[in-house]
Steps between C-alpha positions, in 0.01 A plus 500: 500500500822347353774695318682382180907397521701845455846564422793312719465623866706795589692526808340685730079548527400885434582723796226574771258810404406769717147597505237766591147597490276851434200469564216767387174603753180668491399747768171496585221650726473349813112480470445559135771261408505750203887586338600827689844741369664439886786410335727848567458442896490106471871487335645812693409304824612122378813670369590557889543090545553394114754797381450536098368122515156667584382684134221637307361384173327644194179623696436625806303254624791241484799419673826271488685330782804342333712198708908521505657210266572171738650216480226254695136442458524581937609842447308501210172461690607744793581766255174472378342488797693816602409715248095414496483572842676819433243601206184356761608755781577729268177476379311447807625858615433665179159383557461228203580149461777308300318311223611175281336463214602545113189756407282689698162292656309777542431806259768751485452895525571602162700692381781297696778768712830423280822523751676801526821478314625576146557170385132355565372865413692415148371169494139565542554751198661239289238198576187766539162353571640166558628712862103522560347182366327275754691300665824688445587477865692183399733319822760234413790309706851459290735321566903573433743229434844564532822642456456390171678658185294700192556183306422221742183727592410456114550162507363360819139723403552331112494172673279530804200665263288139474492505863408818586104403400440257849688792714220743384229224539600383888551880594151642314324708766262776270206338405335807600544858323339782642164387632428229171555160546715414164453114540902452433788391815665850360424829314812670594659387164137564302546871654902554461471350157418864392873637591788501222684178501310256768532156465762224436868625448592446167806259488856748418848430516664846656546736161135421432350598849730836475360512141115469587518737774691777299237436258206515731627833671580637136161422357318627857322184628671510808591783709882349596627182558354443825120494343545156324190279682618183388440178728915460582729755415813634556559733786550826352662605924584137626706197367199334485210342241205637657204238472157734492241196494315478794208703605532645874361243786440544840652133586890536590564082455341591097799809474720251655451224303486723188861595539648157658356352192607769246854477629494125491411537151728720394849316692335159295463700203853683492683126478540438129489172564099531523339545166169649417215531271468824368101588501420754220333863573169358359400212732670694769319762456219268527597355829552808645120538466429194602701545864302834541140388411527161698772518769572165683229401304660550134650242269865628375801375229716293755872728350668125509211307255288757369165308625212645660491442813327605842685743721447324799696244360769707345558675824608206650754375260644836476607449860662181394629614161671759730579301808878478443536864542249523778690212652811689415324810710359266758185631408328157387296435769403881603376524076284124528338606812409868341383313169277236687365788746449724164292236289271407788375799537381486176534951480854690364514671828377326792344717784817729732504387855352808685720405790796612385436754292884573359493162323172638335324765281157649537295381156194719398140491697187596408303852550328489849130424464248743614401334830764196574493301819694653769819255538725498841767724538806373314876522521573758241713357275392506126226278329579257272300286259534228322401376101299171540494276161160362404507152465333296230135585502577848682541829270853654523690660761400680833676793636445423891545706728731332848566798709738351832372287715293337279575107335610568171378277179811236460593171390221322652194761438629431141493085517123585629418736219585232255285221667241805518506557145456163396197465747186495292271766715113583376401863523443594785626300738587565843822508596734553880835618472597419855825648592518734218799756528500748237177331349699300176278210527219685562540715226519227273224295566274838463641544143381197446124573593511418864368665751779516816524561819861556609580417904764580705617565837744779347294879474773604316468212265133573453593853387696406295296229323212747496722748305598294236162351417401874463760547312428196258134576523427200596208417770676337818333491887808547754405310884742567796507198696624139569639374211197247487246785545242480293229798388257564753304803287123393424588565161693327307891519578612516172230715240658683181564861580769730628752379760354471838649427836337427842698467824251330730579159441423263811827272660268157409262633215211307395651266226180333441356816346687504143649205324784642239533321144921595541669502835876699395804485758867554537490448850851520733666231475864537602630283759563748816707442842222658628211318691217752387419747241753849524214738695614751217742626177552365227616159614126445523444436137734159521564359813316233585676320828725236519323276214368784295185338557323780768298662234464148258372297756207781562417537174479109406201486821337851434507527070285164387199607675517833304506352174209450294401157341752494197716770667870520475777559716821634395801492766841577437797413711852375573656131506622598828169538643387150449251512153414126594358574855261757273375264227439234829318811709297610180419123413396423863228823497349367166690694174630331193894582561758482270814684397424749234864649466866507634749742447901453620642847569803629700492642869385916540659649760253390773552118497905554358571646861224233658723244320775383827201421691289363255817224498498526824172369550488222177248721269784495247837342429794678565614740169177474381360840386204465351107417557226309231183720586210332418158598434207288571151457416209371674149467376153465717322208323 
């Protein structure tokens, strides 16, 4: 992005903004996963930690934790942090769970409990069925700018308005609305587009915004002047413009890089030395439709040029358009890692880290089937899931369900559903997800006709991949085992019908019984100062000793002789762990090898802390923060 010349520089940049966050939550069933009205006891007890920062929200099923303003995008983050973990053990002892997601997953009870209190009572009156409608439980995160004046609120929202479109599509998280799958990155706005006055704020100098609101209170579209739904407006309680884009996600580093960004935007965007193109209600209009039917995935009006262009390529030079001010923050670095971490997950909110469960937000599960496999006994802290993009080739999202403890979809199950989607597969075919956490690769080769059998050492992984193929209705045969364990059943391991599961799978298993047609892994791969494999937790799911080779090295000797004449291997994994010493093992036992994808992406949290020894040791130069994973493909001639 480049900006035309303004007027002569002034003196001094803009002063440093404040900002804030409220963010809006389901409560749901801990079993059901249905909405429940807990949100009386659920407030009363968060307000104990979070004051009046903990509040309710139009129905009883919701509920609002609200940050203080800060300074930092540090404090930022802890406030956050802060007040979800106040709302999860709130929750947690009201008997429900915290839930981030802009519309309901799973059908409501109708008619929907309305909160309590004269204003929503009034409210509900005033909008009538539209209180009812499915999908009216409708969550949202906003985020305040400020102290800003009535006037530079105006003008900062009549300027920031062509942006506004990639904030909704990098923070979409509602492709599901109460049990239908609506084949869009967001219904929230398809569902609050039936409330007086959603949508773009209409660009007004201060007599006009006092003007339209008289008017809309006079001619009884809006209750007061605090029911205006437009995507920024003025605080009608803070100094603030209030930016209402973004649908609620369970991801804290997509909140947090929501309102780093936003701010960054708006300190760029208050120097009148920066001039804009204005982008007319029409085709803005139109992009705001775009961002929610396609997400990451949509083509938007770049504000500077007007040209279509793909978000994942807009996102970017947003962080550059802004980088001054972020520099000016010190927040440059913090908002390019987020970004790169963000677009290689290829989802708008990347699956919560069950570990720390303050820094995350239960999202919605799925009703328990009638006779589940038993898992292990768990920590208790809340479920989460996770929204997996299909690839090219593979039908729409997938609501997944990741409760703790089990590896979540991320960057590199999406680099593998890619290759996976361009993979030409006949009808049929058998398939081994080895490895397969919550069961996204699985899941994905069944929807596209093969039959799969998921392995992995993890029970509670199994569970949960069993779940959401019964969920999906998809036919999937779950193994407990080595991760090289192949079926042993007389029958064959992988025949259409309902989930399955069998937990008698040998140590060795007789791999000369079945030859697969698609061999699927994401295998650990994360260097380790540890000589062996952790004996348990989640640490299991990526390290892989000192190389990050334990688990390749096994699978290079143990997967050709499982593949069928013609059959493919897929293998996903990090620069760090060597990709060459694969392509030489696979090569060696007999496979056509080549590279079939790479992928640069910033450090998660795992290798960022690894990172001293990994420079330590030589696996990376020192500074560097950042891996190429790498997926690669082998084929039995």
């Amino acid at each position: 992005m480049s900006a035309s010349a303004g007027p002569p520089p002034t003196d001094r940049p803009p002063p440093l903004l404040r900002f804030g966050v409220e963010e809006e939550f389901l409560l749901t069933g801990p079993r059901s996963r249905v909405t429940v009205p807990a949100a009386e006891a659920v407030v009363s007890d968060a307000a104990r930690t979070l004051g009046p920062r903990a509040q309710h929200e139009f129905l009883a099923t919701q509920v609002e934790g609200c940050t203080r303003p800060v300074a930092t995008a540090a404090e930022l983050r802890a406030e956050l942090a802060d007040t979800r973990g106040a709302l999860l053990s709130a929750a947690e002892r009201a008997g429900c769970r915290l839930t981030a997601t802009g519309t309901p997953v799973l059908p409501s009870r109708h008619p929907l409990t309305v909160t309590p209190k004269p204003r929503y009572l009034r409210l509900a009156d005033r909008i009538d069925g539209v209180a009812d409608q499915v999908g009216a439980e409708l969550c949202g995160c906003h985020v305040h700018l400020g102290d800003l004046t009535l006037r530079q609120a105006l003008a900062l929202s009549a300027r920031m308005r062509g942006w506004l479109p990639l904030f909704q599509a990098f923070c979409a998280n509602s492709p599901f609305c109460e049990g239908a799958d609506r084949g869009t990155a967001s219904v929230r706005p398809e569902r609050y587009a039936r409330w007086p006055t959603f949508g773009p704020a209409p660009v007004l100098d201060e007599p006009g915004y006092r003007t339209a609101l008289d008017r809309l209170v006079a001619d009884g579209v809006i209750l007061d002047r605090r029911m205006l739904y437009w995507y920024a407006r003025p605080s009608e309680h803070l100094p603030t413009l209030e930016v209402r884009i973004a649908d609620s996600c369970a991801e804290l580093d997509t909140i947090l890089l929501l309102a780093v960004l936003l701010r960054a935007l708006a300190h760029t965007l208050l120097d009148p030395r920066i001039r804009i193109r204005p982008l007319p209600d029409v085709p803005l209009r139109l992009a705001h439709r775009r961002a929610a039917s396609a997400g990451l995935d949509a083509r938007l009006p770049d504000p500077l040029t007007g040209a279509l262009r793909p978000v994942r390529q807009l996102l970017p030079d947003l962080v550059e358009f802004t980088a001054p001010a972020l520099l000016r923050t010190r927040e440059l670095g913090l908002v390019r890692q987020l970004t790169a971490r963000l677009l290689t997950t290829s989802a708008p909110s990347s699956p919560a880290t069950a570990a720390s469960p303050p820094s995350s937000t239960t999202s919605p599960a799925a009703p328990r089937p009638p006779h589940p496999p038993p898992p292990p006994r768990t920590d208790p802290a809340p479920s989460c899931s996770c929204v997996v993009r299909g690839p090219s080739g593979i039908r729409g999202p997938m609501l997944l369900l990741r409760p703790p403890g089990v590896y979540p979809a991320q960057g590199d199950t999406a680099l593998l559903l890619d290759v996976l989607g361009r993979e030409p597969l006949r009808p049929g075919a058998r398939c081994l997800d080895i490895g397969t956490g919550c069961g996204a690769l699985a899941l994905a080769a069944a929807r596209r006709g093969c039959r799969v059998t998921a392995v992995d050492l993890s029970r509670l992984s199994l569970a949960t991949a069993w779940l959401n193929a019964h969920l999906h209705r998809l036919p999937l045969r779950v193994r407990h085992g080595d991760l090289t364990t192949p079926d042993p059943a007389p029958t064959d391991p992988a025949t259409p019908g309902p989930a399955t599961r069998d937990s008698s799978a040998s140590a060795s298993g007789p791999g000369a019984r079945y030859r697969y047609d698609l061999v699927l892994s994401n295998p650990p791969y994360v260097p380790s100062p540890r000589p062996g494999p952790p004996p348990s937790g989640p640490a299991r799911a990526w390290d892989a000793g000192p190389d990050g080779r334990l688990l390749l090295d096994r699978l290079c000797r143990r997967v050709p002789p499982l593949l069928a004449p013609g059959g493919v291997l897929l293998l996903v994994q990090s620069s760090l762990a060597r990709p060459d010493a694969t392509v030489r093992q696979l090569r060696a036992a007999g496979l056509r090898t080549s590279v079939a994808a790479r992928r640069l992406q910033g450090f998660g949290p795992v290798m960022t802390a690894r990172a001293p020894w990994f420079e330590r040791v030589g696996l990376i130069e020192p500074g560097v923060r950042t891996e190429e994973l790498v997926v690669i493909r082998g084929v039995r001639d």
